[in-house]
Biopython code that builds the backbone (N, CA, C, O; Angstrom):
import numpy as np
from Bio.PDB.StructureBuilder import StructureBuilder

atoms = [
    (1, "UNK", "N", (80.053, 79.738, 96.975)),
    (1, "UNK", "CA", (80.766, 80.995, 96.958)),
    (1, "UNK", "C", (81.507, 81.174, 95.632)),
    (1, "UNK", "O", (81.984, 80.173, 95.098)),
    (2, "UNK", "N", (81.641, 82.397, 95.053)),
    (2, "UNK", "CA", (82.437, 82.598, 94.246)),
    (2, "UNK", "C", (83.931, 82.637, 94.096)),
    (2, "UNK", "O", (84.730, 82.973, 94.970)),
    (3, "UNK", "N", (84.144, 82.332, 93.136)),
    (3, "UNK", "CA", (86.020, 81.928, 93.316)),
    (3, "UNK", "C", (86.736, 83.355, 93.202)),
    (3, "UNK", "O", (87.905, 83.541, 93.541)),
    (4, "UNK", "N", (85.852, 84.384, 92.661)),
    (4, "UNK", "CA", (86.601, 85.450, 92.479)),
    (4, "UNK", "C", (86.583, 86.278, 93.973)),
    (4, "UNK", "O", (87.470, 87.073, 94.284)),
    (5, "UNK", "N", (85.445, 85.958, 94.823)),
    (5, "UNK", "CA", (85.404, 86.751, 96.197)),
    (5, "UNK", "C", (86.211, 85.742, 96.854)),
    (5, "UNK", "O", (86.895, 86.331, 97.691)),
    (6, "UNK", "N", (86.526, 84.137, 96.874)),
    (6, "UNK", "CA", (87.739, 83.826, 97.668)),
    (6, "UNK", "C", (88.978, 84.473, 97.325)),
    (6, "UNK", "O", (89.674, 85.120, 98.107)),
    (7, "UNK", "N", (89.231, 84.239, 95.996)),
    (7, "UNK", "CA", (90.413, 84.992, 95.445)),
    (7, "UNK", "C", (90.752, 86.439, 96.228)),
    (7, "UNK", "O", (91.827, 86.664, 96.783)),
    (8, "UNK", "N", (89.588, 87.404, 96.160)),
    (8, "UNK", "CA", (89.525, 89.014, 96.867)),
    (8, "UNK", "C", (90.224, 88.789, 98.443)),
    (8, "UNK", "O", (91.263, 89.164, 98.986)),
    (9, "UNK", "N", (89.135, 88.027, 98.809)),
    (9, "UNK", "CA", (89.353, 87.720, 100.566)),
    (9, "UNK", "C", (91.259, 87.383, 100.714)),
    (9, "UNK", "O", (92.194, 88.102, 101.067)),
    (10, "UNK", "N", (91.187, 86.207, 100.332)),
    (10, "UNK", "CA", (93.198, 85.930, 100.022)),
    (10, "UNK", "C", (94.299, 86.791, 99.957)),
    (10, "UNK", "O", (95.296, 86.732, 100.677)),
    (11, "UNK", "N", (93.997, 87.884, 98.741)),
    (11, "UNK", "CA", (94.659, 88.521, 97.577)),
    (11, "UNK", "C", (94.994, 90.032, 99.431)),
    (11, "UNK", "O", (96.010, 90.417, 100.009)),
    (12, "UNK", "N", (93.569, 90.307, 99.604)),
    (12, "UNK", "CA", (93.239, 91.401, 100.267)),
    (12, "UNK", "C", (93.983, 91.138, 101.706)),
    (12, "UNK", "O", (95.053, 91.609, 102.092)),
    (13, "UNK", "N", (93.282, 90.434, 102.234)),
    (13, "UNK", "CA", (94.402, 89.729, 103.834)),
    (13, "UNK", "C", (95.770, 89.789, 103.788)),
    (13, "UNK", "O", (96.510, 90.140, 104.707)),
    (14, "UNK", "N", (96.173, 89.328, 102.361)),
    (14, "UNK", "CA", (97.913, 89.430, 102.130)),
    (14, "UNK", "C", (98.117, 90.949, 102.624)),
    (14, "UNK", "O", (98.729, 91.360, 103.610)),
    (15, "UNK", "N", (97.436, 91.630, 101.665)),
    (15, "UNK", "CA", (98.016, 93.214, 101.765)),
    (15, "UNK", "C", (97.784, 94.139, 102.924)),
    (15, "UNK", "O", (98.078, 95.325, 103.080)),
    (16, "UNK", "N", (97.042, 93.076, 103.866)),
    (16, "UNK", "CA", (96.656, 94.299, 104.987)),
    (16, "UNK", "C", (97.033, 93.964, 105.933)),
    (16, "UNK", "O", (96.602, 94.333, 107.025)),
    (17, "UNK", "N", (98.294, 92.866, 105.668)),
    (17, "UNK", "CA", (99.458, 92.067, 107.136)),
    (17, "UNK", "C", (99.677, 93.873, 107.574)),
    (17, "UNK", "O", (99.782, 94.870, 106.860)),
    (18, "UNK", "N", (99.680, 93.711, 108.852)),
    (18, "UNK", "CA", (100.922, 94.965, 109.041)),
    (18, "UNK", "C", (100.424, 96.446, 109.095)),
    (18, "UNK", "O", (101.080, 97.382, 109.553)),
    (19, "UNK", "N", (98.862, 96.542, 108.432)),
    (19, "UNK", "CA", (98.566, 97.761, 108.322)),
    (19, "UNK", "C", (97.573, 97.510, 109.437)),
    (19, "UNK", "O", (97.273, 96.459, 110.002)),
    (20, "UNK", "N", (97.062, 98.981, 109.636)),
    (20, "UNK", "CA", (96.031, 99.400, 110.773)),
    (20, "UNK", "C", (94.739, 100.481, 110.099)),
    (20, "UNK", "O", (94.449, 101.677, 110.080)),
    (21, "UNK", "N", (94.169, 99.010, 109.529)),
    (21, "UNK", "CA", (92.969, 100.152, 108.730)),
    (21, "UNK", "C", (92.127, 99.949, 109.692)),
    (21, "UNK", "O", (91.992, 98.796, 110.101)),
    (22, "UNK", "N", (91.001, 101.535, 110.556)),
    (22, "UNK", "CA", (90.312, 101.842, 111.296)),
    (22, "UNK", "C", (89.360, 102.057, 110.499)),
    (22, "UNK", "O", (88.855, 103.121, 110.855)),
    (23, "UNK", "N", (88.594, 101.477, 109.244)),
    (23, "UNK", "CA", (87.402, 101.618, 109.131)),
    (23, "UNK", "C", (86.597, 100.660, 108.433)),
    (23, "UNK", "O", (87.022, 99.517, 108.601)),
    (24, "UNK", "N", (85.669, 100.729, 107.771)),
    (24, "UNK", "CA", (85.023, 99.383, 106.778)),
    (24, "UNK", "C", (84.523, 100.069, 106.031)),
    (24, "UNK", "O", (83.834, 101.063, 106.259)),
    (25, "UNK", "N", (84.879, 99.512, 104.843)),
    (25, "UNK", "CA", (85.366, 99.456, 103.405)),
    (25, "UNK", "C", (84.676, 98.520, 102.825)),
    (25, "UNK", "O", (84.726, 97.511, 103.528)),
    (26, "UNK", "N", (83.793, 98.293, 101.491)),
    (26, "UNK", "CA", (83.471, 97.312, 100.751)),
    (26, "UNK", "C", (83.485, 97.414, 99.565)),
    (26, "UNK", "O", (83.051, 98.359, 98.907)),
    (27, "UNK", "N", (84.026, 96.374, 99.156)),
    (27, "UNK", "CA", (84.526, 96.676, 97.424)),
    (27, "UNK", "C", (83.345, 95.235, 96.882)),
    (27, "UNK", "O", (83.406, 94.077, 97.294)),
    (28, "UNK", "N", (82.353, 95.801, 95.875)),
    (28, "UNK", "CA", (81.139, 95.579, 95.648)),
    (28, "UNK", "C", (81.490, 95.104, 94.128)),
    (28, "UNK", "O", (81.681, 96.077, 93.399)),
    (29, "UNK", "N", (81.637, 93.691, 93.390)),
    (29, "UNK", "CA", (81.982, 93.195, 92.228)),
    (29, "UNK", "C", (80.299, 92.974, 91.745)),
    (29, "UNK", "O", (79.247, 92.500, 92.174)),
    (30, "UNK", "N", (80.785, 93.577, 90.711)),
    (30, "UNK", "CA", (79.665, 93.412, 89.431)),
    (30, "UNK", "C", (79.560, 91.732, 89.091)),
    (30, "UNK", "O", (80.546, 91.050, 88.815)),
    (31, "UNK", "N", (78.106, 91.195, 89.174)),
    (31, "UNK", "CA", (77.838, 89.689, 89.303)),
    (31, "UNK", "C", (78.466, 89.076, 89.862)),
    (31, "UNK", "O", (78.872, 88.135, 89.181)),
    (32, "UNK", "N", (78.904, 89.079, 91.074)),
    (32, "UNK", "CA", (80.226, 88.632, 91.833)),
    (32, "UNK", "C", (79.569, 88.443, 93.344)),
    (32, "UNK", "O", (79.210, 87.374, 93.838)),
    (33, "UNK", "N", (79.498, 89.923, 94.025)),
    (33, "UNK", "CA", (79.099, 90.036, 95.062)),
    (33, "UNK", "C", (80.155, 90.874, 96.271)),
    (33, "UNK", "O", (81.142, 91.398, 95.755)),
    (34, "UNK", "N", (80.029, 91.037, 97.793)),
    (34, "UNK", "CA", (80.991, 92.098, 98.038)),
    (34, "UNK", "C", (81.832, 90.920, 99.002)),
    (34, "UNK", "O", (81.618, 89.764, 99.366)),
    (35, "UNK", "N", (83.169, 92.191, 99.222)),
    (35, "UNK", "CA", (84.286, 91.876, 100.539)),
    (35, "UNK", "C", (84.343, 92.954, 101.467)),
    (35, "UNK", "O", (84.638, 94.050, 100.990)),
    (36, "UNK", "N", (84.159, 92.891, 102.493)),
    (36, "UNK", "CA", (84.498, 93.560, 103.588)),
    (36, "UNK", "C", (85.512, 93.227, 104.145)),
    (36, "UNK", "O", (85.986, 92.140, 104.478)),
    (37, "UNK", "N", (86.071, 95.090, 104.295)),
    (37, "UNK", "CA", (87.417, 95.209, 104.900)),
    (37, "UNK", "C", (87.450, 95.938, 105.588)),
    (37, "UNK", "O", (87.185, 97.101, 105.284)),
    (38, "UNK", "N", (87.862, 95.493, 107.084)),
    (38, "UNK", "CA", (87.827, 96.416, 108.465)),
    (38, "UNK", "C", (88.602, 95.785, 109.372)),
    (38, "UNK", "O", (89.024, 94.681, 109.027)),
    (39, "UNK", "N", (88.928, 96.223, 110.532)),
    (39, "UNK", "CA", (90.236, 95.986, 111.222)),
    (39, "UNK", "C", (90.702, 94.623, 111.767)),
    (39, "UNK", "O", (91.719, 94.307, 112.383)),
    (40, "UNK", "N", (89.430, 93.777, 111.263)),
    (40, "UNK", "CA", (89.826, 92.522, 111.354)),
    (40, "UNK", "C", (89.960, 91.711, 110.022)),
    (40, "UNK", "O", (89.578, 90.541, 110.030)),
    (41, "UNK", "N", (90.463, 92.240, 108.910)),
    (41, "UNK", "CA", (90.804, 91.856, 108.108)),
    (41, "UNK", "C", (89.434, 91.877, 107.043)),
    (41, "UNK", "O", (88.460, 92.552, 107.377)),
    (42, "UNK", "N", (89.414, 91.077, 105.702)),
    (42, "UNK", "CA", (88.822, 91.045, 104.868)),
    (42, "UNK", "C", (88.070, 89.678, 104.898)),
    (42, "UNK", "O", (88.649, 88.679, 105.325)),
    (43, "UNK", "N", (86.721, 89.626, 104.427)),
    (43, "UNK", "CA", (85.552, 88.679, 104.658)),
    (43, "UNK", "C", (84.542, 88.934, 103.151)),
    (43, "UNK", "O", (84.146, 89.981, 102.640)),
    (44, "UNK", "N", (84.407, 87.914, 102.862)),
    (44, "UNK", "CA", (82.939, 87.714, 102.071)),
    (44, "UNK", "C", (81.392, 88.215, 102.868)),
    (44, "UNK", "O", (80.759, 87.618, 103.739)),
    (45, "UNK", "N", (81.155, 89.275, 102.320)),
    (45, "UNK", "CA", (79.995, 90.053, 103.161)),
    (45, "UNK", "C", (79.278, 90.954, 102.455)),
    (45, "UNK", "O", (79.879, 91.519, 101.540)),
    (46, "UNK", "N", (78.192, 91.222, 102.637)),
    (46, "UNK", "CA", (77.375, 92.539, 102.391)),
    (46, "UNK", "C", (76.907, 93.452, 102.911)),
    (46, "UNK", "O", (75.883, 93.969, 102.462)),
    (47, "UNK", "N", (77.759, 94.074, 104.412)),
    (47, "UNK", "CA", (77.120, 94.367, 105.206)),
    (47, "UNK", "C", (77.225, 96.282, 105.166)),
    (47, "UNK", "O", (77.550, 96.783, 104.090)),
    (48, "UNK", "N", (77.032, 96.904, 105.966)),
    (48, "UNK", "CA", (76.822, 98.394, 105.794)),
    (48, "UNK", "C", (78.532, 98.844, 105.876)),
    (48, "UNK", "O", (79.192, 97.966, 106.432)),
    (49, "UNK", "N", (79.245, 99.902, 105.478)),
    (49, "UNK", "CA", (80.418, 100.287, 105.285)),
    (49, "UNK", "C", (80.306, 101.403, 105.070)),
    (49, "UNK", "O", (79.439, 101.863, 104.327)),
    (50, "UNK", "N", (81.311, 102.188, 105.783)),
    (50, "UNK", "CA", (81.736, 103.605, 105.347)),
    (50, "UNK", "C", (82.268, 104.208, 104.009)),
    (50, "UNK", "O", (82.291, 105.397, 103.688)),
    (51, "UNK", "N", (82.740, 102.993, 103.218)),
    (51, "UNK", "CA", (82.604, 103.484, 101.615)),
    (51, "UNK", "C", (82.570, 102.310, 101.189)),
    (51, "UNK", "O", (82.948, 101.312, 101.803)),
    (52, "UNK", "N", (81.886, 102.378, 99.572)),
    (52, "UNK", "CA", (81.689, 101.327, 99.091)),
    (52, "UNK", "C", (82.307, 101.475, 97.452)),
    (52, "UNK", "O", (81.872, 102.373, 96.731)),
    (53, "UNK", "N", (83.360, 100.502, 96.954)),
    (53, "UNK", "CA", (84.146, 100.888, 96.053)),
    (53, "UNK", "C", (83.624, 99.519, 94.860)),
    (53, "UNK", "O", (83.622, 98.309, 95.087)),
    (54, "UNK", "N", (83.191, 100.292, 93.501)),
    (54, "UNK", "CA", (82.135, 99.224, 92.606)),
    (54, "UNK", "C", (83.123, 99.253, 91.692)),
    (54, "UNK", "O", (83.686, 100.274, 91.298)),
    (55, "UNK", "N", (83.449, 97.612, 91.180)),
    (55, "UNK", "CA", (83.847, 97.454, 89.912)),
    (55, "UNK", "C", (83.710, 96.734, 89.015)),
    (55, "UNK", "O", (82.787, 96.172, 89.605)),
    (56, "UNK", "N", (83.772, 96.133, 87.986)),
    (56, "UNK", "CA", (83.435, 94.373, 87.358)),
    (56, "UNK", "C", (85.048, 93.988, 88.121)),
    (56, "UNK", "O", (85.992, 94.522, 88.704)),
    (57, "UNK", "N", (84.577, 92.741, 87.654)),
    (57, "UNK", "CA", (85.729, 91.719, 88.342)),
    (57, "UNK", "C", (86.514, 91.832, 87.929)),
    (57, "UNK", "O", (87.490, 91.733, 88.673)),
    (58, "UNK", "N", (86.847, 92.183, 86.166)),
    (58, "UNK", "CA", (88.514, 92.496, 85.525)),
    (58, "UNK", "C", (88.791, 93.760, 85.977)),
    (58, "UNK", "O", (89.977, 94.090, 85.958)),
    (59, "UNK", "N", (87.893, 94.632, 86.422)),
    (59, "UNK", "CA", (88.897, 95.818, 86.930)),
    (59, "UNK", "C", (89.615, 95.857, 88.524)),
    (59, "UNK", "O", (90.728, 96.277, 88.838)),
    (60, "UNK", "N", (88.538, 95.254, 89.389)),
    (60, "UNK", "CA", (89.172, 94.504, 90.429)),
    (60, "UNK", "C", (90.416, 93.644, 90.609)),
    (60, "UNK", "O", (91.132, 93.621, 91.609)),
    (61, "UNK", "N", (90.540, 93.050, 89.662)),
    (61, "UNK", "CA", (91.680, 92.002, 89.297)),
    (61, "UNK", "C", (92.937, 92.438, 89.187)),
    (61, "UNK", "O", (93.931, 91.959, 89.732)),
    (62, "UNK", "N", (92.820, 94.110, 87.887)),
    (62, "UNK", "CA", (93.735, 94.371, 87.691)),
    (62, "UNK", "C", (94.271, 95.398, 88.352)),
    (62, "UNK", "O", (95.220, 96.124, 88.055)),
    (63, "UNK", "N", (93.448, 95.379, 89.435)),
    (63, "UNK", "CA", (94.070, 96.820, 90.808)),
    (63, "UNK", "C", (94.523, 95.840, 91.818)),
    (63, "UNK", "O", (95.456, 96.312, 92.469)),
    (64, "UNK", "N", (94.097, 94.281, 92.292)),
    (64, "UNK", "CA", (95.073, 93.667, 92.965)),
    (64, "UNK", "C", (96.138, 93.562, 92.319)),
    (64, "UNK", "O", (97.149, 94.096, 92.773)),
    (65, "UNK", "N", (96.167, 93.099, 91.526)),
    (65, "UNK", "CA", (97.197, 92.358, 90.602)),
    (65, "UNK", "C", (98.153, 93.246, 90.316)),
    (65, "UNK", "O", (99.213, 92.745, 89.941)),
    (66, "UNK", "N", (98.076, 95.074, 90.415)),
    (66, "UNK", "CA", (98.915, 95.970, 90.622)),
    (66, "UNK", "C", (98.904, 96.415, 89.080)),
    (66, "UNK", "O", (99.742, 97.281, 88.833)),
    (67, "UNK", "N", (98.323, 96.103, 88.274)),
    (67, "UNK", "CA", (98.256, 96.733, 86.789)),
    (67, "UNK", "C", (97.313, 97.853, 86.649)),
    (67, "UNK", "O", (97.455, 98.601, 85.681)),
    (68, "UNK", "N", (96.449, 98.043, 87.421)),
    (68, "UNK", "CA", (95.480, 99.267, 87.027)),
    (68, "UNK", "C", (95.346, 99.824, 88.830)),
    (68, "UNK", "O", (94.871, 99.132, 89.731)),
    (69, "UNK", "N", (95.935, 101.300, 88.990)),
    (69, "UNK", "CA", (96.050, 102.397, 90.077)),
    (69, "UNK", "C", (94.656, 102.483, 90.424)),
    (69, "UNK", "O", (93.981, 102.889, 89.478)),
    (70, "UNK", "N", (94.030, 102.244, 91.431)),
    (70, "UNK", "CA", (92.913, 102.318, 91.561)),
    (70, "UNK", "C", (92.313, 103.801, 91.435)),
    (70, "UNK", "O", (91.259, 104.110, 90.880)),
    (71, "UNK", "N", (93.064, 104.494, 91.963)),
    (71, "UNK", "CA", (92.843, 106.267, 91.661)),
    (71, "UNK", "C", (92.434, 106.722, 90.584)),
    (71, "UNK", "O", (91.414, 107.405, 90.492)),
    (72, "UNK", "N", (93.616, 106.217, 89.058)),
    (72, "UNK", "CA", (93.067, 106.016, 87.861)),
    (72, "UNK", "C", (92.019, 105.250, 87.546)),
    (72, "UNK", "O", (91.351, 105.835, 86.694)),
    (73, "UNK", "N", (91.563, 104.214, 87.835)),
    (73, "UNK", "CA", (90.132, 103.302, 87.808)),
    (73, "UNK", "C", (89.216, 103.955, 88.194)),
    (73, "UNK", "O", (88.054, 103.629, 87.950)),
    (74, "UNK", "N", (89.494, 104.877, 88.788)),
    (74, "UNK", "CA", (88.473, 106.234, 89.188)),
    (74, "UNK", "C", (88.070, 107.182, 88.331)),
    (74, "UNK", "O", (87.010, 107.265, 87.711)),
    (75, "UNK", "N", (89.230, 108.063, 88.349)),
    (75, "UNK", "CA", (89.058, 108.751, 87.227)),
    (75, "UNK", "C", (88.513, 108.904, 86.213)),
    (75, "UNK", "O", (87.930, 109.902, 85.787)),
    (76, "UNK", "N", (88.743, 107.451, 85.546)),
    (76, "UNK", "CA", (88.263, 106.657, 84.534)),
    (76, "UNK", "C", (86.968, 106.351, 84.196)),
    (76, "UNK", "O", (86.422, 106.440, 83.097)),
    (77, "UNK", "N", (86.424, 105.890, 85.511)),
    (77, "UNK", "CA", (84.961, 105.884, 85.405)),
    (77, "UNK", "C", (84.740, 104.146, 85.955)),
    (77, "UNK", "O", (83.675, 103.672, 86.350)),
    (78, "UNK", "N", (86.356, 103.256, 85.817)),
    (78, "UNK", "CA", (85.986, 102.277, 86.046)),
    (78, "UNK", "C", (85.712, 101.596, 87.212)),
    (78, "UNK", "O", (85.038, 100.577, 87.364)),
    (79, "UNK", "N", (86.466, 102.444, 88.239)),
    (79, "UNK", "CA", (85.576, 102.492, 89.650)),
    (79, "UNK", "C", (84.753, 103.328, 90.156)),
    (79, "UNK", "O", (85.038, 104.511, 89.970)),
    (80, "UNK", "N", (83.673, 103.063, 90.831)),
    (80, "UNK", "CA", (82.829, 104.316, 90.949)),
    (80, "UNK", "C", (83.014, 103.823, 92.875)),
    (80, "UNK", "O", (83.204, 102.768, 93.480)),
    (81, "UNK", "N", (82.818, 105.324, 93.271)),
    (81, "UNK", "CA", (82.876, 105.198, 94.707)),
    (81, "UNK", "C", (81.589, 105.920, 95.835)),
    (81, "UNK", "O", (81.506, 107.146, 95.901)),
    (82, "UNK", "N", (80.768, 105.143, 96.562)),
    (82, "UNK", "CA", (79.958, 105.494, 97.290)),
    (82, "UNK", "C", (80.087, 106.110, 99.032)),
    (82, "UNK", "O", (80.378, 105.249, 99.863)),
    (83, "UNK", "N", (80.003, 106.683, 99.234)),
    (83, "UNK", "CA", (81.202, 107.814, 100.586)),
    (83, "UNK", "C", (81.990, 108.337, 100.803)),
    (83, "UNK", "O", (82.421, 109.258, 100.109)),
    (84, "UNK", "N", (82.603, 107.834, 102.141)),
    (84, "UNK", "CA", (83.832, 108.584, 102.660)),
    (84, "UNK", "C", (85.124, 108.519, 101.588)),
    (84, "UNK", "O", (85.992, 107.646, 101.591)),
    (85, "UNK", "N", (85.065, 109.293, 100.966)),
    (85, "UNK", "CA", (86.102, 109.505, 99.962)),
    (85, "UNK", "C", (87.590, 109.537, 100.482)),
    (85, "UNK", "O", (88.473, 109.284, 99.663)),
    (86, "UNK", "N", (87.950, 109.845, 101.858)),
    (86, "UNK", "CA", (88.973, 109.211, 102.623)),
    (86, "UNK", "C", (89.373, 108.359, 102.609)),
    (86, "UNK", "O", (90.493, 107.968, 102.280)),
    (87, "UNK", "N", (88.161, 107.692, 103.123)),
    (87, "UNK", "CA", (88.465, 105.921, 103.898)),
    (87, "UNK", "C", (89.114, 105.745, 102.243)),
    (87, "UNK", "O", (90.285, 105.396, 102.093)),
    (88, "UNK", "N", (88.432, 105.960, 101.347)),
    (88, "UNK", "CA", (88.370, 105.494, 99.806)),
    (88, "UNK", "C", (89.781, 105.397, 99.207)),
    (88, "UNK", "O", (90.062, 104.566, 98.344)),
    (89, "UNK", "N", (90.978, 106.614, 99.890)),
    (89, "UNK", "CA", (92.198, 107.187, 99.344)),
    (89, "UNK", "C", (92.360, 106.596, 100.331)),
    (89, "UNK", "O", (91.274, 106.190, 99.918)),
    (90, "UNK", "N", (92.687, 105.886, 101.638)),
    (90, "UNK", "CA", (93.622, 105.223, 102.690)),
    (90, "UNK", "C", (93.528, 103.869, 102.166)),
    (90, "UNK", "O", (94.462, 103.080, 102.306)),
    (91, "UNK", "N", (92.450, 103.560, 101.569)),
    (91, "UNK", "CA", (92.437, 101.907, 100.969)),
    (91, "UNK", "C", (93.113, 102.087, 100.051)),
    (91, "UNK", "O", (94.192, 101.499, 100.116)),
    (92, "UNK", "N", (92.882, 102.881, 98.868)),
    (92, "UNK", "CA", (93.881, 102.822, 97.532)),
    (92, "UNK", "C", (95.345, 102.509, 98.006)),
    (92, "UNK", "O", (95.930, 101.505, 97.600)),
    (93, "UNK", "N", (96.117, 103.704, 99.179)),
    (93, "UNK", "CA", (97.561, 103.608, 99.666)),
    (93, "UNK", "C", (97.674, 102.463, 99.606)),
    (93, "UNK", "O", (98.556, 101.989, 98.889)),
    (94, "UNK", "N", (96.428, 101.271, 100.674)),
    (94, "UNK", "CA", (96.669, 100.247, 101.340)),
    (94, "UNK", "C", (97.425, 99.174, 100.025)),
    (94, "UNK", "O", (98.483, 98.553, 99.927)),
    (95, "UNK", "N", (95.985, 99.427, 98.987)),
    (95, "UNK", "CA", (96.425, 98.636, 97.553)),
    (95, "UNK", "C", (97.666, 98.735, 97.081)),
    (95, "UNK", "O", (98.358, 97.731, 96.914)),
    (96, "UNK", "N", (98.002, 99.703, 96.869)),
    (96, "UNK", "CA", (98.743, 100.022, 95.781)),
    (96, "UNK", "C", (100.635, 99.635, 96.143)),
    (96, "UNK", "O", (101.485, 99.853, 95.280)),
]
sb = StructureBuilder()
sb.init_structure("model")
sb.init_model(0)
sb.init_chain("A")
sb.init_seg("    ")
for serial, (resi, resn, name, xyz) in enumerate(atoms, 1):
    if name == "N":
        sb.init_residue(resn, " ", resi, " ")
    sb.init_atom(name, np.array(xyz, "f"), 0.0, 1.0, " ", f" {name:<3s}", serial, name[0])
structure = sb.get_structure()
């Protein structure tokens, strides 16, 4: 396994103590591989999701890590997003 999708899985579980996310979510790392996030927390997975949020691993890093707004990583071009553009803005809240 990759150290950067344990890192995700860790980083991600911290932030979703307490919340009540009702959907699945996968944030898809460039040479990396994905995490799934759904109401039982976050997992190393590839499986089907209601949105799917693509980044390289330093831009991932620096939207846990709270240095880059994922909204702006959007904007930007440095996240690109596949669906429910909802689910997409209830995960950012979740992040940020």
């Amino acid at each position: 396994m990759s150290d950067i999708l344990d890192q995700a899985v860790t980083e991600l579980n911290q932030k979703l103590v307490g919340s009540a996310f009702d959907g699945v979510a996968k944030f898809s790392i460039t040479d990396e591989g994905s995490v799934i996030i759904d109401a039982d927390g976050a997992r190393i997975s590839d499986e089907e999701a209601d949105v799917t949020l693509s980044a390289t691993a330093e831009v991932f890093q620096e939207i846990m890590e709270g240095d880059q707004n994922p909204t702006s990583a959007f904007m930007t071009g440095k996240l690109s997003v596949d669906g429910d553009m909802g689910m997409a803005m209830k995960l950012a809240g979740l992040l940020s």
